[in-house]
mmCIF file of the N, C-alpha and C atoms, coordinates in Angstrom:
data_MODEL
# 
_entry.id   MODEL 
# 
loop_
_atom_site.group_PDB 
_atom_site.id 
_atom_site.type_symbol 
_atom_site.label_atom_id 
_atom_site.label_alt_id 
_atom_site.label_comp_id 
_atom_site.label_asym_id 
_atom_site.label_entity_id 
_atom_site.label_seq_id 
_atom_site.pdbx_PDB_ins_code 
_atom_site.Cartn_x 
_atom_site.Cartn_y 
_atom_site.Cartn_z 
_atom_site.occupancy 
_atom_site.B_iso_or_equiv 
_atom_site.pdbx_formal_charge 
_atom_site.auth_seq_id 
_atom_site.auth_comp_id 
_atom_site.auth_asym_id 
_atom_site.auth_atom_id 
_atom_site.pdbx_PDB_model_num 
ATOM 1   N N  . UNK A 1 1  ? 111.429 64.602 21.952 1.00 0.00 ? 1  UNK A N  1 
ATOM 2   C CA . UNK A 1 1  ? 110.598 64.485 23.128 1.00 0.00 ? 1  UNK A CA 1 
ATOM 3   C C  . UNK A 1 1  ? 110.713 65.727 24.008 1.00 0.00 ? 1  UNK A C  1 
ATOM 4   N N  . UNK A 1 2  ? 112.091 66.286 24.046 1.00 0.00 ? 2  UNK A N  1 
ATOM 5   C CA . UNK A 1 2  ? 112.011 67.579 24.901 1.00 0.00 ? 2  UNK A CA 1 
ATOM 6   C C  . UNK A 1 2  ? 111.490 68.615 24.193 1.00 0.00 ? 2  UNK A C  1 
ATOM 7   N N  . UNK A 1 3  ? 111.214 69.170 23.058 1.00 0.00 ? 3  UNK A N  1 
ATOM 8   C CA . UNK A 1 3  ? 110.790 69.964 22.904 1.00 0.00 ? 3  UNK A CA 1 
ATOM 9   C C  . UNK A 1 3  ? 109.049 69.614 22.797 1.00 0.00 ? 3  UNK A C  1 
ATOM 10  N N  . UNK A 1 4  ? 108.352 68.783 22.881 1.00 0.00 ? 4  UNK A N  1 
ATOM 11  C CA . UNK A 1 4  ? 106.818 68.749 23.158 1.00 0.00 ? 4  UNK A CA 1 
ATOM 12  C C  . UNK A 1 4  ? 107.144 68.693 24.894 1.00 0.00 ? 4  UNK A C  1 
ATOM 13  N N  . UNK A 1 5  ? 108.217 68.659 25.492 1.00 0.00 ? 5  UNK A N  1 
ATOM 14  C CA . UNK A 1 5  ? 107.352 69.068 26.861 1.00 0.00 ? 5  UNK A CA 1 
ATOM 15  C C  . UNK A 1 5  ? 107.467 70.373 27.251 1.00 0.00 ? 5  UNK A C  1 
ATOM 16  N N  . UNK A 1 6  ? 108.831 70.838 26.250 1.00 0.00 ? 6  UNK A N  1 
ATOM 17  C CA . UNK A 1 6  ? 108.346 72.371 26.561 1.00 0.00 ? 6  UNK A CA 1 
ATOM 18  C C  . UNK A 1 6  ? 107.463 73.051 26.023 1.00 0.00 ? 6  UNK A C  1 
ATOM 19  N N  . UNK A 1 7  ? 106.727 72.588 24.764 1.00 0.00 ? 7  UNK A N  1 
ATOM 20  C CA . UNK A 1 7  ? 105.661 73.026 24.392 1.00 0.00 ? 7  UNK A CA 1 
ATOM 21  C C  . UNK A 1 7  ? 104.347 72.597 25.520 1.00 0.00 ? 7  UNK A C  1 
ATOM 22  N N  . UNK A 1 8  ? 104.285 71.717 26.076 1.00 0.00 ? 8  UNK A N  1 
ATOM 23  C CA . UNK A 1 8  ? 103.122 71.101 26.534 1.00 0.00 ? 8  UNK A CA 1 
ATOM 24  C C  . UNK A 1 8  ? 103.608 72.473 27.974 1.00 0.00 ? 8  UNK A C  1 
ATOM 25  N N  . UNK A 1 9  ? 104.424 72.426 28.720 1.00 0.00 ? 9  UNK A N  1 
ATOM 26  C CA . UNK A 1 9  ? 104.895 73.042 29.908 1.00 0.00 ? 9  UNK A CA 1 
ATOM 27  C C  . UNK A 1 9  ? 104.267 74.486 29.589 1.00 0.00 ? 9  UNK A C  1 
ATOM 28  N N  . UNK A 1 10 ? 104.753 75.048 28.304 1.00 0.00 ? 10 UNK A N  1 
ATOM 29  C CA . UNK A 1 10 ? 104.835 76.820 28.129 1.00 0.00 ? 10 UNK A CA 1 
ATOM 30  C C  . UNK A 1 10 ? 103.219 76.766 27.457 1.00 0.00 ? 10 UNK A C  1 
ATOM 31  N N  . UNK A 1 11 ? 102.888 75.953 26.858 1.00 0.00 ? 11 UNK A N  1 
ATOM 32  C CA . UNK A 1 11 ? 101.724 76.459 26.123 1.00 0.00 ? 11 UNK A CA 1 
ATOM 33  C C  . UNK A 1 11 ? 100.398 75.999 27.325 1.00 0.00 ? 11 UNK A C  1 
ATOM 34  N N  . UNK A 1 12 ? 100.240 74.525 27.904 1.00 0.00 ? 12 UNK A N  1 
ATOM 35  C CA . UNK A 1 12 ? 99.336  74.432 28.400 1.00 0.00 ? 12 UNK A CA 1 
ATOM 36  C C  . UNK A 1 12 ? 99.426  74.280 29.786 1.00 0.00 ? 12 UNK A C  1 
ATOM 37  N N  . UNK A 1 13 ? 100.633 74.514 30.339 1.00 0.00 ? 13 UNK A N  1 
ATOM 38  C CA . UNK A 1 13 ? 100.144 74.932 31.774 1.00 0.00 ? 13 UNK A CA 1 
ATOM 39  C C  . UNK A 1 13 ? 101.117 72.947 32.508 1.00 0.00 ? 13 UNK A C  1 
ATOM 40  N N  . UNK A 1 14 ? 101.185 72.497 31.616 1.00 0.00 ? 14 UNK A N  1 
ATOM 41  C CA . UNK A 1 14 ? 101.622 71.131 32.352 1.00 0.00 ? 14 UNK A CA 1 
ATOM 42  C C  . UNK A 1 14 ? 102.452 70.636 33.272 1.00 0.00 ? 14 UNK A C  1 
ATOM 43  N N  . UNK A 1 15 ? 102.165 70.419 34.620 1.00 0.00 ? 15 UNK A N  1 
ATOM 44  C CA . UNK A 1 15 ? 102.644 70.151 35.184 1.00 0.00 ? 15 UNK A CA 1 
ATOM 45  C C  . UNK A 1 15 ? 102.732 68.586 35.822 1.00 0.00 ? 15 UNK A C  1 
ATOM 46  N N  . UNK A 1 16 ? 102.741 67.923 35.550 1.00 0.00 ? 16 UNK A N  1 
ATOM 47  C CA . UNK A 1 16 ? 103.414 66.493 35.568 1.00 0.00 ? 16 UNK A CA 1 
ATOM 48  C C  . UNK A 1 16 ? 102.889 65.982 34.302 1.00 0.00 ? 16 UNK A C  1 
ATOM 49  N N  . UNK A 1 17 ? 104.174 64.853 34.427 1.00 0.00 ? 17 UNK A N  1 
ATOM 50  C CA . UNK A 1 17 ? 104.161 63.934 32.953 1.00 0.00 ? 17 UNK A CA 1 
ATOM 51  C C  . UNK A 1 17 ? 103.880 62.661 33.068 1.00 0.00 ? 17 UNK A C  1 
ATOM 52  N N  . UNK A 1 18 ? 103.535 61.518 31.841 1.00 0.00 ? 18 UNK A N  1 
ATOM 53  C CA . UNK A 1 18 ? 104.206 60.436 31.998 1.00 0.00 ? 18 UNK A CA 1 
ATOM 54  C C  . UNK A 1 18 ? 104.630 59.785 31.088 1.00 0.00 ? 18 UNK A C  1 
ATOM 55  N N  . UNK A 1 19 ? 105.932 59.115 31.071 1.00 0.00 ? 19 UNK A N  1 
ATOM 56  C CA . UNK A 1 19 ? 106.680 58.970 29.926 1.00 0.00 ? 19 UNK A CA 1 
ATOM 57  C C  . UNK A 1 19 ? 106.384 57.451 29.409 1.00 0.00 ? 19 UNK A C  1 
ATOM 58  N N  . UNK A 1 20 ? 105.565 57.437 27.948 1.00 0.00 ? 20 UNK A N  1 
ATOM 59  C CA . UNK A 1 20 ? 105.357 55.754 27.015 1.00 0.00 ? 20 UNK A CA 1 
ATOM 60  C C  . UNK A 1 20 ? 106.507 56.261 25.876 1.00 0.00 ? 20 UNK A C  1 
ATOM 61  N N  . UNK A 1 21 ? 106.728 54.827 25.561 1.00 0.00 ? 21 UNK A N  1 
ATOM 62  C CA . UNK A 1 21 ? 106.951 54.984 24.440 1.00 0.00 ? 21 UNK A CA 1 
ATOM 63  C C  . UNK A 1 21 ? 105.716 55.138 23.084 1.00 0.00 ? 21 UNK A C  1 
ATOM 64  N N  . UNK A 1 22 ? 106.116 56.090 22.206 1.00 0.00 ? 22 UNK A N  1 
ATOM 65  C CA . UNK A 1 22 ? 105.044 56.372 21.237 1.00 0.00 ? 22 UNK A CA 1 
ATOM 66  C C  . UNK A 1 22 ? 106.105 56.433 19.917 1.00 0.00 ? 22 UNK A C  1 
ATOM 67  N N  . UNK A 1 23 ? 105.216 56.103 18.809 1.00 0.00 ? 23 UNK A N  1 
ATOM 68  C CA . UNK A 1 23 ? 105.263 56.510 17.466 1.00 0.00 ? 23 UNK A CA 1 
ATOM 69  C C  . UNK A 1 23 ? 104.753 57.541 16.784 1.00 0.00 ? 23 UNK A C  1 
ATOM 70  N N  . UNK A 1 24 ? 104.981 57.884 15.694 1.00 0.00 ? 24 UNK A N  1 
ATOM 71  C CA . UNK A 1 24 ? 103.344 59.294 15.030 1.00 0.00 ? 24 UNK A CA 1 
ATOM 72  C C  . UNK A 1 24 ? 103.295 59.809 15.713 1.00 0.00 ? 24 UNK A C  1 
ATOM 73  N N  . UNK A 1 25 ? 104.026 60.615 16.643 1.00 0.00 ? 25 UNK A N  1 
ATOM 74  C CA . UNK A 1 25 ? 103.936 62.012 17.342 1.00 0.00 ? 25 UNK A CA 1 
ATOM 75  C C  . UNK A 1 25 ? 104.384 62.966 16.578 1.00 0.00 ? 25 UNK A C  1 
ATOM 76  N N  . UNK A 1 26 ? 102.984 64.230 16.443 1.00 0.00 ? 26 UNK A N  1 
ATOM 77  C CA . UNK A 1 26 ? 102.695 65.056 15.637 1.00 0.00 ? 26 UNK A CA 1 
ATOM 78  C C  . UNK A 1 26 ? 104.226 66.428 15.618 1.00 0.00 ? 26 UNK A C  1 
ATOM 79  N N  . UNK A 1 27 ? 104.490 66.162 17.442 1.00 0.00 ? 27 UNK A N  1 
ATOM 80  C CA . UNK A 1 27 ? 105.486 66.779 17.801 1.00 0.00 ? 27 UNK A CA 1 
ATOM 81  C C  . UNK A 1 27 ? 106.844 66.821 16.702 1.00 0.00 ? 27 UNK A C  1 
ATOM 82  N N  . UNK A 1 28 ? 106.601 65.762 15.956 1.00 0.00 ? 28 UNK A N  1 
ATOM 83  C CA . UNK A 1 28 ? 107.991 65.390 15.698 1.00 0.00 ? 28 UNK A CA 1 
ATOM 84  C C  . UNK A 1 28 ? 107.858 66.159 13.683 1.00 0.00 ? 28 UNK A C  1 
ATOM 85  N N  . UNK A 1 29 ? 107.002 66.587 13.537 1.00 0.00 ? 29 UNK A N  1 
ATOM 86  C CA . UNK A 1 29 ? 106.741 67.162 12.743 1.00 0.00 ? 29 UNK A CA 1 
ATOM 87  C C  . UNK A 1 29 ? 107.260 69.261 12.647 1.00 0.00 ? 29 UNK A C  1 
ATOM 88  N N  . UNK A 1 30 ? 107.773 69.814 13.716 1.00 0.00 ? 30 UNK A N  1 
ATOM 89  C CA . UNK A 1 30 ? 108.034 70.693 13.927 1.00 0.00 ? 30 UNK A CA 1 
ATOM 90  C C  . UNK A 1 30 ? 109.421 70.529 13.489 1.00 0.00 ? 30 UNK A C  1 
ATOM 91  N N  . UNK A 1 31 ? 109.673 71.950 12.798 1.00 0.00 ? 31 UNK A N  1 
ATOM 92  C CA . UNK A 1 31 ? 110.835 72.045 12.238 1.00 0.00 ? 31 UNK A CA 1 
ATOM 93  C C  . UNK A 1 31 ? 111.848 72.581 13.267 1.00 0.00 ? 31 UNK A C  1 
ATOM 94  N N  . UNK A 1 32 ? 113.106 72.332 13.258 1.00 0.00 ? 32 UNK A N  1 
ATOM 95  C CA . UNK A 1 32 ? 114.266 72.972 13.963 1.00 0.00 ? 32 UNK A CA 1 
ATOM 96  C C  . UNK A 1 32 ? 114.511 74.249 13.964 1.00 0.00 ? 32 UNK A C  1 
ATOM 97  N N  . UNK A 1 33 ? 114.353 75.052 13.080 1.00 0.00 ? 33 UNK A N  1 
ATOM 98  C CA . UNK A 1 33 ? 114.229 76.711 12.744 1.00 0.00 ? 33 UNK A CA 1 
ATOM 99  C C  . UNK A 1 33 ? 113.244 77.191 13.306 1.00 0.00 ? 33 UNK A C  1 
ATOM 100 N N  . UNK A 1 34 ? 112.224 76.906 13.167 1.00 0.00 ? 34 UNK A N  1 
ATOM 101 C CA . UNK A 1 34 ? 110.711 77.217 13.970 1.00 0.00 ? 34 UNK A CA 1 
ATOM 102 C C  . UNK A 1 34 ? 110.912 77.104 15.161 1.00 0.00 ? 34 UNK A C  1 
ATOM 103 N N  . UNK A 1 35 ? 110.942 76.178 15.999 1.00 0.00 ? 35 UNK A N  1 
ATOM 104 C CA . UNK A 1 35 ? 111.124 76.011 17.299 1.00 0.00 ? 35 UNK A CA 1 
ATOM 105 C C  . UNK A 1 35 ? 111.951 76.419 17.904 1.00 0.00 ? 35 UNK A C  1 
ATOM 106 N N  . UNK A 1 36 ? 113.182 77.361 17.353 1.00 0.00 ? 36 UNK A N  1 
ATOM 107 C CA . UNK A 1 36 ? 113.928 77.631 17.817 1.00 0.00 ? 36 UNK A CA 1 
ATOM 108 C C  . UNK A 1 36 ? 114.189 79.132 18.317 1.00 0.00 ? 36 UNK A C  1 
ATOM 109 N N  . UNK A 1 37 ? 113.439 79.812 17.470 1.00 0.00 ? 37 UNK A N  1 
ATOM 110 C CA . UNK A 1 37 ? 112.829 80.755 16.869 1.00 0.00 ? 37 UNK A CA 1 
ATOM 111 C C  . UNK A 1 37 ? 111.503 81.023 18.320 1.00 0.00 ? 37 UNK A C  1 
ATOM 112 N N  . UNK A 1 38 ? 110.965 79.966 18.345 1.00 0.00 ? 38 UNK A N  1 
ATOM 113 C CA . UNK A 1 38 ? 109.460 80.012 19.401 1.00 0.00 ? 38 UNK A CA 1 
ATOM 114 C C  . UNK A 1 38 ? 110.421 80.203 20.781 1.00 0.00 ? 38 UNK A C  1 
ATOM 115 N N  . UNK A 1 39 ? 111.393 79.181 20.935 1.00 0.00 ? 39 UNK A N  1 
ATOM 116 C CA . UNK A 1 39 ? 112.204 79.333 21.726 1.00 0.00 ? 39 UNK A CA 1 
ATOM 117 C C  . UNK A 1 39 ? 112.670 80.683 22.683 1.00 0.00 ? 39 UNK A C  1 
ATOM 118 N N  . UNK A 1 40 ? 113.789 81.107 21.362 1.00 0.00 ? 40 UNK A N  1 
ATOM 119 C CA . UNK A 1 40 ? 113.871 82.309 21.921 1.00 0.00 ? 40 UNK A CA 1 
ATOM 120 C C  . UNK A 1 40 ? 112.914 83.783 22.525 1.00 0.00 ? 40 UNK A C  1 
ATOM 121 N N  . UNK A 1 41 ? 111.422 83.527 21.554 1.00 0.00 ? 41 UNK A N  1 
ATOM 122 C CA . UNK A 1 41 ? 110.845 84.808 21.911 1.00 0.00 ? 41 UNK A CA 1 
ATOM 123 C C  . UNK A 1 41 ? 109.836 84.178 22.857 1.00 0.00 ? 41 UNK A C  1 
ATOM 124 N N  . UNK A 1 42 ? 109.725 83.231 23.636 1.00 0.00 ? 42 UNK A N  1 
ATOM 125 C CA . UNK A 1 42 ? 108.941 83.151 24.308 1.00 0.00 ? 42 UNK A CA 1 
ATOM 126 C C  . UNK A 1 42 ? 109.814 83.043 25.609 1.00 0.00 ? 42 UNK A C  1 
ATOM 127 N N  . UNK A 1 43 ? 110.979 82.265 25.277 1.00 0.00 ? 43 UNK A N  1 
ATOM 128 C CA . UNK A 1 43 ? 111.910 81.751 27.076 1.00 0.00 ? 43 UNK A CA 1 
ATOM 129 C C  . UNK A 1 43 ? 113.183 82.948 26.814 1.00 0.00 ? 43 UNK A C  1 
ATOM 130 N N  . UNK A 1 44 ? 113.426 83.334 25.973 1.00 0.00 ? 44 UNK A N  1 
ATOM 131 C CA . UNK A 1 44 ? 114.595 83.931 26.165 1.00 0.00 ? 44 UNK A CA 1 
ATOM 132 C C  . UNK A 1 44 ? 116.100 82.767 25.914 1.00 0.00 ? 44 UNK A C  1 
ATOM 133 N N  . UNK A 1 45 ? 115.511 81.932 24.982 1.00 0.00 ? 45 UNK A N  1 
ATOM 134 C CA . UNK A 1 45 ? 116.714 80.763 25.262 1.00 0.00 ? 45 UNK A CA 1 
ATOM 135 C C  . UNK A 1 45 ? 117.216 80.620 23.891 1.00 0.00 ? 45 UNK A C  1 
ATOM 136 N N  . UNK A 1 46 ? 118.358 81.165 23.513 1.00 0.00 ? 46 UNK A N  1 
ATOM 137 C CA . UNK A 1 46 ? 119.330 80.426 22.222 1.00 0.00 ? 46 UNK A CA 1 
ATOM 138 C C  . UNK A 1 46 ? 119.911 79.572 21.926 1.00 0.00 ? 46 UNK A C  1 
ATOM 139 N N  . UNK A 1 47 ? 119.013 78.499 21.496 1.00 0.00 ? 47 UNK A N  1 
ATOM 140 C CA . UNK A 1 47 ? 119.781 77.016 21.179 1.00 0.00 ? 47 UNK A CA 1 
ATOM 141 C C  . UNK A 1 47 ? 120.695 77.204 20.053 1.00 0.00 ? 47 UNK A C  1 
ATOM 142 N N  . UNK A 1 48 ? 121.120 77.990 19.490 1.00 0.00 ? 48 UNK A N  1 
ATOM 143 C CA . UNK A 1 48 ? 122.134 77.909 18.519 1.00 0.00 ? 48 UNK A CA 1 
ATOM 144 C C  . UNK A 1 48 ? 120.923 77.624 16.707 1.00 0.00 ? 48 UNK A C  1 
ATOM 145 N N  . UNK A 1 49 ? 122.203 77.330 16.037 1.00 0.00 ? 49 UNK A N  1 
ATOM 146 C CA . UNK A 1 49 ? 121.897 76.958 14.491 1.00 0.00 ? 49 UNK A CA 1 
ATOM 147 C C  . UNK A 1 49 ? 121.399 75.682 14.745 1.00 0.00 ? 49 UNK A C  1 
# 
């Protein structure tokens, strides 16, 4: 869930949320290497391995 709000935050501008519970979020389809990777060259942030 935190990483689609930092995608939703950095990519589209989002500024407030609201939190359901959901299933089949596409979000959850992003790999750990990738995002981590997006991470760093966009925020400057090293989540580690």
């Amino acid at each position: 869930m935190i990483g689609s709000l930092v995608i939703s935050r950095q990519q589209m501008g989002t500024l407030e949320i609201v939190v359901l519970h959901y299933t089949g979020c596409r979000a959850q389809t992003f790999e750990n290497k990738g995002f981590r990777q997006y991470l760093k060259k966009e925020l400057g942030v090293n989540v580690g391995n």
